[in-house]
N, C-alpha and C positions, 0 to 999 in steps of 0.2 A: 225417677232418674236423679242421681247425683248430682253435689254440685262439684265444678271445677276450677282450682283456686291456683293461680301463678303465684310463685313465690321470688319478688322482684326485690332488686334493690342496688347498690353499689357493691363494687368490688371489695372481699373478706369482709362484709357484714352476718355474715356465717347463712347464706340460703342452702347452700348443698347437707352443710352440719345440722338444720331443721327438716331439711329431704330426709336425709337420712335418720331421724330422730323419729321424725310421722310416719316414716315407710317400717321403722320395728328393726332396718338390718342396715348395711351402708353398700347402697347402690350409684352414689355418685362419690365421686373422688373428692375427696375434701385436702385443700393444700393453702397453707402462705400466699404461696404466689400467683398474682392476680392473674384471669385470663386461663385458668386450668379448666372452667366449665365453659365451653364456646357455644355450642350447640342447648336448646333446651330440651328437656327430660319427664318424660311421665310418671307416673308413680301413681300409688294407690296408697291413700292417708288414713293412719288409723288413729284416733283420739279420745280416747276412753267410748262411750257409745256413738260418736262421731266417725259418719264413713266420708270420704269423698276423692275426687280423683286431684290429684297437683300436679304443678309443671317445674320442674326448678329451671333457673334461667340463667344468663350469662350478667354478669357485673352490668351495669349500665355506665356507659362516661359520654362526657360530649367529643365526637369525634366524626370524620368527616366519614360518606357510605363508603368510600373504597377503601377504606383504613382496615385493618383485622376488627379494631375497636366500635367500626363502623356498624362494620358485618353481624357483630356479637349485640350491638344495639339492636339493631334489624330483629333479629332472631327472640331477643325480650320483648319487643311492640309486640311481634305477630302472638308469644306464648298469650301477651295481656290479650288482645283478640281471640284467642282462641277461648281465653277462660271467664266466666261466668265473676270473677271479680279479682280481687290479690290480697297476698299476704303479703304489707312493704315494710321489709326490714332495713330498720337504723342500726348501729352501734352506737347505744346508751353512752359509752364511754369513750370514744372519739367525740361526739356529739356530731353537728349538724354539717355538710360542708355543700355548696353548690350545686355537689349531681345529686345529693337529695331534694333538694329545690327544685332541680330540673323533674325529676324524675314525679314527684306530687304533683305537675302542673299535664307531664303526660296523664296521670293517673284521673285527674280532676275532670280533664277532657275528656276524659271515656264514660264517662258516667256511673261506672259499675262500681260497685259497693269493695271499699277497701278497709282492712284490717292493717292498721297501723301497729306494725310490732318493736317494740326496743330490746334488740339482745343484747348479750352483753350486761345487763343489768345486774348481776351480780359481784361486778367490779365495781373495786373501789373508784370513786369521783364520778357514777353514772348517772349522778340523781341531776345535775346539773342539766347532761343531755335530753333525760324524760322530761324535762322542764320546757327545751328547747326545743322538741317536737310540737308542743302544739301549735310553734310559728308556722307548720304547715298546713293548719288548717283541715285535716284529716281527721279529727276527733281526737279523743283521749290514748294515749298509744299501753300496747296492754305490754308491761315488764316480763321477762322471759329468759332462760339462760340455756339454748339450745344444745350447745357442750352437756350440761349436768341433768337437762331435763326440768328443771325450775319451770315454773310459771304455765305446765302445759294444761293445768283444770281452769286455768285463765283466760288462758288463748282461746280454748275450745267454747267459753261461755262466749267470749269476745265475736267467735265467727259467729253460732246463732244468736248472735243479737244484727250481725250486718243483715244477715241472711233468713232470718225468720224461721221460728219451729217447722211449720210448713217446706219450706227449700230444703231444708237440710233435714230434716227425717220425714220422707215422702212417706204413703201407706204402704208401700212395696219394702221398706228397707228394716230390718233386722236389726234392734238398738240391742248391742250385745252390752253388759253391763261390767265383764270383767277386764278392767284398764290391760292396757297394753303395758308392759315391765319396764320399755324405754319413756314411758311417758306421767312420771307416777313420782319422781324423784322430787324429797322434800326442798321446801322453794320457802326459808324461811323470813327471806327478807320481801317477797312479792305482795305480801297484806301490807306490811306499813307504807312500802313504796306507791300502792296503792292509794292508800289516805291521804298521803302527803299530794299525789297528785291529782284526786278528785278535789282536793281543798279548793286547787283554782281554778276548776270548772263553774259554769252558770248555774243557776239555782235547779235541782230538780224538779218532779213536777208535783210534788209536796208542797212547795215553796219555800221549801226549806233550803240552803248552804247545804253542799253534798258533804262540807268537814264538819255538820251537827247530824249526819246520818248515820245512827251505828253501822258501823261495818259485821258481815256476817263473820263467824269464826272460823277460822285457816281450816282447810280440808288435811286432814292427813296425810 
């Protein structure tokens, strides 16, 4: 069985524009204005030999239950319940603001293994924000540019590392080898952005400084 992954985070940090990036076609509405996705959404994710099911969710804000803002909060707890772990996207390039705070502290509480993503990182001034995710305590956040398809051979390392060879390609499942066309777009800037932010992670288990560990060479 599959695993199944919400895709959480605050309002236009692009969760419907990665919906729609892993689904291959655009099945959620992607818009500016906040509060266009209320309800959460299913889907079936496709990641180079990566299969699994996702949820896209409603913006999270701090707002009171009877509020609209309320209700759309409501509706992202229950997708995090219903799914086996999350994908929590930041905007690199706004950087950090309160309802990501709030929102890592839901995530912390549940237990389930999360994928810290920075989109957006292909914008100019983003390296400051991957900087300032790890004040959440969520691990290393994997850089990504949902929009152009950047960072997706990253992300998909990123989930089976939360999630274990095992979870994520059971004996039953079909590792098909040829990428999917929306997921494949060259992401020139996600290797250095990489180095620069394993530099200030803890020593690996070499004991080695992760910035004295070659970096393997960018995928095509």
């Amino acid at each position: 069985m599959t695993i199944t992954l919400a895709i959480v985070g605050r309002p236009n940090v692009g969760k419907s524009t990665l919906f729609n990036r892993l689904a291959g076609r655009k099945l959620a509405l992607v818009d500016d204005t906040p509060g266009v996705t209320r309800d959460r959404r299913p889907g079936d994710a496709r990641l180079v030999d990566l299969r699994f099911r996702m949820i896209d969710t409603a913006g999270l804000e701090v707002a009171g239950p009877d509020t609209l803002e309320g209700r759309m909060r409501a509706q992202s707890e229950a997708a995090m319940d219903e799914a086996d772990g999350a994908l929590f996207l930041i905007d690199a390039k706004a950087g950090l603001t309160p309802a990501d705070e709030l929102l890592a502290d839901i995530l912390r509480k549940r237990g389930k293994p999360v994928v810290l993503v920075a989109n957006k990182a292909e914008s100019k001034g983003s390296e400051s924000g991957m900087y300032d995710a790890f004040r959440l305590g969520l691990g290393e956040p994997c850089p990504i540019s949902a929009e152009h398809g950047g960072g997706m051979l990253d992300l998909r390392d990123a989930i089976v590392e939360a999630f274990g060879e095992e979870r994520c390609f059971p004996p039953s499942t079909i590792r098909w080898l040829k990428p999917s066309p929306m997921s494949t777009s060259p992401c020139p800037w996600a290797p250095t952005m990489r180095t620069k932010v394993r530099s200030m992670t803890r020593p690996n288990r070499s004991g080695l400084p992760l910035s004295d560990v070659p970096m393997p060479a960018s995928r095509p």
